[in-house]
N, C-alpha and C positions, 0 to 999 in steps of 0.2 A: 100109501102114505108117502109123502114128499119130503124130502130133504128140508126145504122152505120152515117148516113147524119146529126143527128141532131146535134143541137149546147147546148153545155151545160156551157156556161159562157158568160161572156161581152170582149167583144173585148177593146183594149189598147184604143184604140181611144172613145170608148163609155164610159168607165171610164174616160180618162180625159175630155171629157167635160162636165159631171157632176163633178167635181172634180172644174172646172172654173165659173158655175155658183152658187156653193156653195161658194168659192171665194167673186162673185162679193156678192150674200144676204149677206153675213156676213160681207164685208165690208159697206154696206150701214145701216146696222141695229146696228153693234158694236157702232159708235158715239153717237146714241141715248142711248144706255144702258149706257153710261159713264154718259151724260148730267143727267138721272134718278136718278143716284147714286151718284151724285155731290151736287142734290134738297135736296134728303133724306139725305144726310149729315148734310146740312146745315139748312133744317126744323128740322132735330133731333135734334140740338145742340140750334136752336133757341125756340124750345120747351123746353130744359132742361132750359136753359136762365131763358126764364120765369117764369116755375115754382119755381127757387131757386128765385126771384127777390119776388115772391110774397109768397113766407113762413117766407122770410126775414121782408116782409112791416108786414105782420100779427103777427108776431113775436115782432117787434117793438110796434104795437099799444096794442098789448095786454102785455105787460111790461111795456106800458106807456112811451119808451123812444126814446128820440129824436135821432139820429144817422146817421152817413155817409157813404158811401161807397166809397173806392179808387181802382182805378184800379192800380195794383204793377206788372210790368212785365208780368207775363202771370195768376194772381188771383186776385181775386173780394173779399177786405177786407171790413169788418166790422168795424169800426171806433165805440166807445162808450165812453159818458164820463162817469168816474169813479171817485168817488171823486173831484171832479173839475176840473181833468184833462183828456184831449182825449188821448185817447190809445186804440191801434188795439186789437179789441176783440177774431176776429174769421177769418180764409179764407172762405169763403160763397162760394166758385165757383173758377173752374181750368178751364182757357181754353184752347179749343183746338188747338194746334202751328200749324195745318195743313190749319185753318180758318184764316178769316183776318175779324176785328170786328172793327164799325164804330160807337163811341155814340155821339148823338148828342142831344144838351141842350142846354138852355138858360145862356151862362155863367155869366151874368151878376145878375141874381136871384140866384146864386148857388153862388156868390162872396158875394152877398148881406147876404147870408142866415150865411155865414161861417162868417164875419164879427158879425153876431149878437149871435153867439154863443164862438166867439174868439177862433177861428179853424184855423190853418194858414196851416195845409199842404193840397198840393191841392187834392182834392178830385174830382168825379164822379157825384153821387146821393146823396141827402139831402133826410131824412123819418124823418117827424114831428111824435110825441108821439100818435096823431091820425091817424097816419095809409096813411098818405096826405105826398105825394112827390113830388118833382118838375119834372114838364112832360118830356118825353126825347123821343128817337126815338134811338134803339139799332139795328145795322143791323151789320149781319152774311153773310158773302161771301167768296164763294168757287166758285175762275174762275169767269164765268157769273152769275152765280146762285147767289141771296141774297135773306134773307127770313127777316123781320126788329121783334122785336119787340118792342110794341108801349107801353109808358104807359100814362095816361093822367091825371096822377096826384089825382086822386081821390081813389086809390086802384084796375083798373081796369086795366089789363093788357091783350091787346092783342097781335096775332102773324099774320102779313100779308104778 
């Protein structure tokens, strides 16, 4: 047998049908890696969430001071009274325009709470001097994906 005979590449047709069944894996596997990267988005951002939410609450009880949060367009303000009167201290948090964020509370405890402090713009979140907030349930959504975080009022703050 001679050298001359053999074959020393892939034929047209042998490349293109590996060329279709790479095609078809990569379109059944690309959706999932979207869906992945959509989670971690939206867990990333509900992680950061929390942690500014609870440096905020420790921050409060260890000052001793009573304060609100408003959500302002796309920032998480700080609300403090100052001399008698409330005025925005700080932006505590930016959110992300690419997320879509859902709080939910008890508005009728959070009307109750601002009444007894003579607070009239509407706010968010009440943080009493000790450190004790009114419970809420904050949820992060990207698409399908939502990741909440929860707080239950006591200073404890999870992400589910």
């Amino acid at each position: 047998m001679s050298l001359k005979g053999a074959r020393l590449g892939f034929t047209l047709l042998e490349l293109l049908v590996v060329l279709v069944i790479l095609t078809v894996m990569t379109s059944l596997v690309a959706p999932n890696l979207v869906g992945v990267a959509a989670n971690n988005s939206a867990n990333s951002e509900a992680h950061s969430l929390r942690k500014t939410l609870q440096r905020v609450f420790d921050q409060q009880w260890m000052s001793r001071q009573t304060s609100f949060l408003q959500v302002d367009q796309e920032q998480l303000v700080l609300w403090q009274n100052v001399t008698g009167t409330w005025r925005p201290a700080e932006v505590v948090y930016t959110f992300n325009d690419e997320l879509d964020y859902e709080l939910l509370f008890n508005k009728n405890r959070l009307s109750s709470a601002q009444k007894t402090v003579n607070m009239s713009v509407p706010m968010a979140l009440f943080v009493l001097e000790s450190g004790e907030y009114l419970p809420f349930r904050w949820r992060v959504v990207e698409g399908d994906h939502q990741v909440t975080v929860v707080g239950d009022g006591l200073n404890v703050l999870s992400v589910e």
